[in-house]
C-alpha positions as CSV (number, residue, x, y, z in Angstrom):
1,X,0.0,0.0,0.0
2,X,1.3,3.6,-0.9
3,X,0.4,6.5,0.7
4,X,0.3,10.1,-1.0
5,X,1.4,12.0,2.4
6,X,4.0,14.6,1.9
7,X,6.6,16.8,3.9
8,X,3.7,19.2,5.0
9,X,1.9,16.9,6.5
10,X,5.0,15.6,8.2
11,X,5.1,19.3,9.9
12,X,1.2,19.2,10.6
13,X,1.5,16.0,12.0
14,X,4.9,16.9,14.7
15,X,3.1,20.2,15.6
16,X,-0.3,18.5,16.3
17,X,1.6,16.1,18.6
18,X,3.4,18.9,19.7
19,X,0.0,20.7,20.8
20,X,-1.5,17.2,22.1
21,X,1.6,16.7,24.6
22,X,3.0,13.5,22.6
23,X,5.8,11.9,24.3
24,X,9.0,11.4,22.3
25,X,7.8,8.6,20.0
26,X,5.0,10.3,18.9
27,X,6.8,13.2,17.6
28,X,8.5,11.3,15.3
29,X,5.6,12.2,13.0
30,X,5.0,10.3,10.0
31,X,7.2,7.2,9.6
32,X,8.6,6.6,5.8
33,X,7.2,2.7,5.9
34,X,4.7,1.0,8.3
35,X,3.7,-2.2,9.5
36,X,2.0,-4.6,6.6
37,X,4.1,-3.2,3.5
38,X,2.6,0.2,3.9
39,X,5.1,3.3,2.0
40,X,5.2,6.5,2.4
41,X,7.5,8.0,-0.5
42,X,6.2,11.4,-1.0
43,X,7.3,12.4,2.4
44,X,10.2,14.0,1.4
45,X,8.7,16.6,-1.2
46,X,6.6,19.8,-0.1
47,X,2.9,20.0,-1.5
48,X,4.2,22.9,-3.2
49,X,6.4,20.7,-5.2
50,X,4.2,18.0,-6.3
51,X,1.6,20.6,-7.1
52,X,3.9,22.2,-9.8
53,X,4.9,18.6,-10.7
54,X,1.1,17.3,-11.4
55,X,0.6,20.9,-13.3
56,X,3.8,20.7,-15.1
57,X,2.6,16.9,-16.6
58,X,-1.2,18.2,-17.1
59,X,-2.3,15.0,-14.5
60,X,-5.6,14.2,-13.0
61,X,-6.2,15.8,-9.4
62,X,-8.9,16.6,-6.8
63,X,-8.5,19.0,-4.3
64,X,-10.7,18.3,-1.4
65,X,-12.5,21.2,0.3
66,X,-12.1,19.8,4.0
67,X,-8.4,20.5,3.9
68,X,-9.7,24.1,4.5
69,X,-11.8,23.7,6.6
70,X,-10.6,25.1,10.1
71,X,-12.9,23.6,11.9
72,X,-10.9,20.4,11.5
73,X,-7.9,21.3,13.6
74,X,-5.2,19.9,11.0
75,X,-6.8,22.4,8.7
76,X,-6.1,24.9,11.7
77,X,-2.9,24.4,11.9
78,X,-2.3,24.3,8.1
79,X,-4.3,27.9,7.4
80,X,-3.2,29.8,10.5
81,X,-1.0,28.7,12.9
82,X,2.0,27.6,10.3
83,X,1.8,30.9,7.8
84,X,2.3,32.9,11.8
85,X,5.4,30.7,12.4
86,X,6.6,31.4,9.3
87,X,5.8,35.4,9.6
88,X,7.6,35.5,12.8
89,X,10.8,32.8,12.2
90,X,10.7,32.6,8.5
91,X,11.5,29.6,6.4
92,X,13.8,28.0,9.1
93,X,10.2,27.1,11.2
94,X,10.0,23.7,8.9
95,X,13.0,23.0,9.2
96,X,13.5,23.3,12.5
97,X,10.0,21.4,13.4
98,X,11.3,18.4,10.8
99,X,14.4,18.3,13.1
100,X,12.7,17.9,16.1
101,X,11.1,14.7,14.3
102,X,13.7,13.7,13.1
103,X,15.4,13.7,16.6
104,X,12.1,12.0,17.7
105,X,13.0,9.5,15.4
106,X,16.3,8.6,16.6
107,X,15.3,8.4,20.3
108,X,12.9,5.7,19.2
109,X,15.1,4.0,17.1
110,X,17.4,4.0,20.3
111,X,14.9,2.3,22.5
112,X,13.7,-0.1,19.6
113,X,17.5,-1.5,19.4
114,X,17.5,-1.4,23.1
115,X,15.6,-4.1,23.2
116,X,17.9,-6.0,21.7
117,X,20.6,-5.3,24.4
118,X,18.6,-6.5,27.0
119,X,18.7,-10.4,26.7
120,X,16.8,-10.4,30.4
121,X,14.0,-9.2,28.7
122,X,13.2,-12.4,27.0
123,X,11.3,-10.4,24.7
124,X,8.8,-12.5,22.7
125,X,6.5,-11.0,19.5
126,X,3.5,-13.5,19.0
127,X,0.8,-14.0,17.0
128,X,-1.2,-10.4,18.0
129,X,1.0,-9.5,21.0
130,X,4.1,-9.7,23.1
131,X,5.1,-10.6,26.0
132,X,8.2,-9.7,28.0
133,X,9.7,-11.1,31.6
134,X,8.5,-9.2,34.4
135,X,11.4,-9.4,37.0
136,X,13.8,-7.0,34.8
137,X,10.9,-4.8,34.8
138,X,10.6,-4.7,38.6
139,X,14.4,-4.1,38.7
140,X,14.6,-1.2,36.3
141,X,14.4,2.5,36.4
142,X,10.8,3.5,36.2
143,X,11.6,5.9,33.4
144,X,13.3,3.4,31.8
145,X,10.9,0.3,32.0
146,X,8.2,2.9,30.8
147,X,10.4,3.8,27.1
148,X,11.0,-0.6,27.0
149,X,7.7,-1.7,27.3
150,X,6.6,1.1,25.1
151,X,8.9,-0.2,22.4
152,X,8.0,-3.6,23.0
153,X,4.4,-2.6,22.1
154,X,5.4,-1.2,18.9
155,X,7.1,-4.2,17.7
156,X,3.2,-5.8,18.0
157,X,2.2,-3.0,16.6
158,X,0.3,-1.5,19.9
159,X,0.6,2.4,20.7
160,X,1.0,3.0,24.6
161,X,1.0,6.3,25.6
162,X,3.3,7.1,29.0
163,X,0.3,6.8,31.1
164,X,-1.0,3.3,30.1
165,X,2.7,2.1,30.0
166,X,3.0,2.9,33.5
167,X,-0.6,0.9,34.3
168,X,1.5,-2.0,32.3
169,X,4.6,-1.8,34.7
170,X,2.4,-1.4,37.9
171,X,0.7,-4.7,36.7
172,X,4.2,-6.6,36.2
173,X,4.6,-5.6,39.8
174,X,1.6,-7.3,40.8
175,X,0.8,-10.8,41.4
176,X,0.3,-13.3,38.7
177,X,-3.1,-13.6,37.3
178,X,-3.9,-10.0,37.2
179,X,-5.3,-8.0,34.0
180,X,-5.8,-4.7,32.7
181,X,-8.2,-3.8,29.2
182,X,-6.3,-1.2,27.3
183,X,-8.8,-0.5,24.9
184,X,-9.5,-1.8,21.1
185,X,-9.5,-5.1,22.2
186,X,-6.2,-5.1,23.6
187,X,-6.0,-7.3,27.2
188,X,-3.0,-6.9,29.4
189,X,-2.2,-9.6,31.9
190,X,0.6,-10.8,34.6
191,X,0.9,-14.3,33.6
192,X,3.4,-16.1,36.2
193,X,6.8,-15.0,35.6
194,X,5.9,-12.6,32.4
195,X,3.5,-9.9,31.3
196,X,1.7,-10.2,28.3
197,X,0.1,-8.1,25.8
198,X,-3.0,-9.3,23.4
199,X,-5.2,-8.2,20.8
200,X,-8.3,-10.3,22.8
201,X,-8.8,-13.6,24.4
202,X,-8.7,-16.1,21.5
203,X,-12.4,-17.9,21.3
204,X,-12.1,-21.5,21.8
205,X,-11.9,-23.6,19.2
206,X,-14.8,-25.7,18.2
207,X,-13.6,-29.1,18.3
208,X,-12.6,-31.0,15.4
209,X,-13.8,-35.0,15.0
210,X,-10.8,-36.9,13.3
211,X,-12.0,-39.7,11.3
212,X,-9.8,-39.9,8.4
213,X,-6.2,-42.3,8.2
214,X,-3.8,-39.3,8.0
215,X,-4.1,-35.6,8.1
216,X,-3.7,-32.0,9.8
217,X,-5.6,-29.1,10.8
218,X,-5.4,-25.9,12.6
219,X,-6.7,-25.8,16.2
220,X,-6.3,-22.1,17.7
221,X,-2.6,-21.6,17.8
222,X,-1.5,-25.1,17.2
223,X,-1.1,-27.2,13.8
224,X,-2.2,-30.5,13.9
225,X,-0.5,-33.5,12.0
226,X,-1.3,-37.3,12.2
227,X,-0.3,-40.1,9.8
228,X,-0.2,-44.2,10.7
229,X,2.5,-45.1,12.3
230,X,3.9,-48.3,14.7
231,X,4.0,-47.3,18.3
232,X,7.1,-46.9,19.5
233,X,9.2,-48.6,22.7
234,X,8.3,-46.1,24.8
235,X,5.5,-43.2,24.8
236,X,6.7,-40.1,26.6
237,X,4.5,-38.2,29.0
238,X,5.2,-35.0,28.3
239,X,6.4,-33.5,24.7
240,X,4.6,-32.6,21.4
241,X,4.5,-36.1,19.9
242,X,2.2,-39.1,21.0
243,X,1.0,-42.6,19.1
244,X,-2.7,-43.2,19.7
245,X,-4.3,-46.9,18.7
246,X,-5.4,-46.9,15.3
247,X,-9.2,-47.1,16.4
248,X,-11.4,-44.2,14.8
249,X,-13.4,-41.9,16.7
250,X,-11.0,-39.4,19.1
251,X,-11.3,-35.9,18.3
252,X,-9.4,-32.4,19.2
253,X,-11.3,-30.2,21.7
254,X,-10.6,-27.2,24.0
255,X,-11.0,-28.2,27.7
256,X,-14.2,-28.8,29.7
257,X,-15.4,-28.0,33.1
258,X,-14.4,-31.2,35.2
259,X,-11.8,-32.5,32.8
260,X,-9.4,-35.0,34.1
261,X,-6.8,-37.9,33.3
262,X,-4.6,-40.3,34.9
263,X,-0.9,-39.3,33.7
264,X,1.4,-41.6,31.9
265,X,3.3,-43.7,34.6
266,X,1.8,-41.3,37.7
267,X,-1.2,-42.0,40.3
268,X,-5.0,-40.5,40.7
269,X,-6.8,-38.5,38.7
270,X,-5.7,-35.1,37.8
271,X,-8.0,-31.7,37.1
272,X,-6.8,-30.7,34.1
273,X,-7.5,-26.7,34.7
274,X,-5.0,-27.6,37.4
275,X,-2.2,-29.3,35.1
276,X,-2.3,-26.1,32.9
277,X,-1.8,-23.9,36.1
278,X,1.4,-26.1,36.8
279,X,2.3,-25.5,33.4
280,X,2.4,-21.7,33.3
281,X,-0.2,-21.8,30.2
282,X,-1.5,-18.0,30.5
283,X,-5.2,-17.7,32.0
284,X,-6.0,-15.8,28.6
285,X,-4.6,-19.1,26.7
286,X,-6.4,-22.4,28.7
287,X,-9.5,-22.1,27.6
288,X,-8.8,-22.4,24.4
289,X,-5.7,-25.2,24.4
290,X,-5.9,-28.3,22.3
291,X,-6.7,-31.3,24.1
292,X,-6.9,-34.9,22.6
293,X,-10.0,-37.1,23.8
294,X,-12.3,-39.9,22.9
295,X,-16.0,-39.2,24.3
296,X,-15.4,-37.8,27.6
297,X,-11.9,-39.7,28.0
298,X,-9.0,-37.1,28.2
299,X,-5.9,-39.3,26.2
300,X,-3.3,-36.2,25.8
301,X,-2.7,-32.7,26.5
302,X,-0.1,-32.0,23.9
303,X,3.5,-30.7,25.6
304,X,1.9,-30.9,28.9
305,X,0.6,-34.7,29.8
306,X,0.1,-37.7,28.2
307,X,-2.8,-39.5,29.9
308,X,-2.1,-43.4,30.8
309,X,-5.4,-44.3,29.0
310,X,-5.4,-45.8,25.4
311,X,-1.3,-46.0,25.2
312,X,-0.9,-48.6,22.3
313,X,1.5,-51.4,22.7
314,X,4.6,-51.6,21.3
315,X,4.7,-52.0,17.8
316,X,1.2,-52.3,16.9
317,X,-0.5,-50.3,14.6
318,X,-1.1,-46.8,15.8
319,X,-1.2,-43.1,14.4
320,X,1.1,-40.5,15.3
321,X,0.1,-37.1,16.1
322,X,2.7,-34.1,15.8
323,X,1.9,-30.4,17.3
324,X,3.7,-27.2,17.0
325,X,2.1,-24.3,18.6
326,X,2.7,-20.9,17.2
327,X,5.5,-19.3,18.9
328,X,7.5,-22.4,19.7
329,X,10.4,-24.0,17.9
330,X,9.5,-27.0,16.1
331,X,8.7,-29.0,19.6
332,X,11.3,-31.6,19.8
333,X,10.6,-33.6,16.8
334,X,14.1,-35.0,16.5
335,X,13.8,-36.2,20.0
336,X,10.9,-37.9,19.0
337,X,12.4,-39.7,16.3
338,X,15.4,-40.6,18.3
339,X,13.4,-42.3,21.1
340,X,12.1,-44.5,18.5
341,X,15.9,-45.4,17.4
């Protein structure tokens, strides 16, 4: 996507932040690309410029009344507030507020690459947020924590203003489980040793009935595969591999109220909202994780617990079922492969 916007509206832009009390970042104006592909490449000609250059070439144009309208407080700006800067300073005014951007700029730049510098952080972009570990965050310079976890946001592509970074570090100070709405959908939330950032609790899957020899499917953030395959020596508990008997009929579900299972090579009958708890799976995250069952019989919880129930004997026939959930590296599949060996 290319956008027409040009130098003036770079000035407009700095001075309207200017006037709103935009913190650093924000008066960095208009940035040459965005987030999705988006370009900017006018911004470095005036509009007197590519006026006489659309003249000069006799091209199609329409000139929208709005833009001087001063009721509409860019137009403000534009009609009467710039041509008094320029009365009083002269020519230098537009340079001097594209500095100040371009100053902006840099200082955000900074921050962005700061990020980078700080391996404590355990900064991690996912799938419509971030998340970052909260003890550096307790540790660090409010001022400071406040300009990182603003940058962090802009790598999801989240704005946060000072005021609703500092509700973010407050909650990293809290105790686990906590959340704060920050408007348009976004959710913050203390999730054990991390705060994370979303674009809205994802809806739990509906559940998915497998009948078919081999195969794969999406299921919220994880991608199903299964194909027939012998079972193996040994089934592990945990992990994000498991052999099921070749019988038809299991299926892929979120979790239900009263869930439980008897663990691979454990004793009694475990909740399973408590098994995700032990497993630091975010409050915003369990309702919707994948879990593998027949009927009402909970056989695996992929990377957290493989139930004892319907484990297929060695070397029978059997389908395998591989799981990557988004954000994770390709879940141990090698390891897999070499306890077969």
């Amino acid at each position: 996507l290319v956008t027409a916007h040009h130098r003036d509206d770079q000035v407009e832009t700095i001075l309207l932040r200017v006037l709103r009390g935009s913190a650093p970042a924000g008066l960095a104006g208009i940035a040459a690309r965005g987030r999705g592909g988006l370009v900017r490449p006018l911004l470095p000609f005036s509009r007197a410029e590519l006026v006489a250059h659309v003249a000069a070439r006799g091209l199609a144009h329409h000139d929208d009344p709005a833009n001087r309208d001063p009721r509409h407080l860019r137009s403000w700006v534009r009609h009467a507030l710039l041509p008094l800067l320029l009365e009083r300073l002269g020519p230098r005014a537009v340079g001097d507020v594209l500095r100040l951007g371009s100053h902006a700029a840099a200082d955000r730049r900074a921050w962005d690459a700061a990020l980078e510098l700080l391996p404590e952080l355990a900064l991690h972009v996912e799938h419509g947020g971030f998340s970052v570990a909260r003890e550096p965050l307790r540790r660090y310079d409010a001022t400071v924590a406040v300009a990182l976890v603003r940058a962090a946001a802009r790598r999801a592509g989240l704005v946060v203003g000072p005021v609703r970074a500092r509700r973010l570090l407050s909650l990293a100070k809290g105790r686990s489980g906590r959340r704060l709405p920050l408007g348009a959908e976004w959710v913050a939330e203390a999730a054990f040793d991390r705060l994370r950032v979303i674009r809205g609790d994802p809806a739990a899957p509906d559940p998915v009935a497998v009948s078919a020899e081999r195969g794969d499917t999406r299921f919220g953030l994880f991608s199903v595969e299964w194909r027939p395959d012998p079972a193996p020596a040994r089934v592990e508990r945990g992990g994000w591999t498991t052999w099921l008997p070749a019988a038809e009929g299991w299926e892929l579900r979120p979790p239900r109220a009263g869930d439980r299972l008897v663990p691979l090579g454990g004793v009694g009958r475990r909740p399973l909202r408590r098994l995700l708890m032990e497993a630091r799976v975010p409050r915003g995250e369990r309702t919707g994780y994948l879990v593998v069952a027949r009927g009402e019989t909970v056989l695996w919880v992929p990377g957290i617990c493989r139930a004892a129930a319907e484990v297929p004997a060695p070397g029978t026939r059997a389908v395998r079922l591989d799981v990557i959930r988004d954000g994770e590296p390709e879940n141990g599949r090698d390891g897999a492969e070499a306890d077969r060996l």
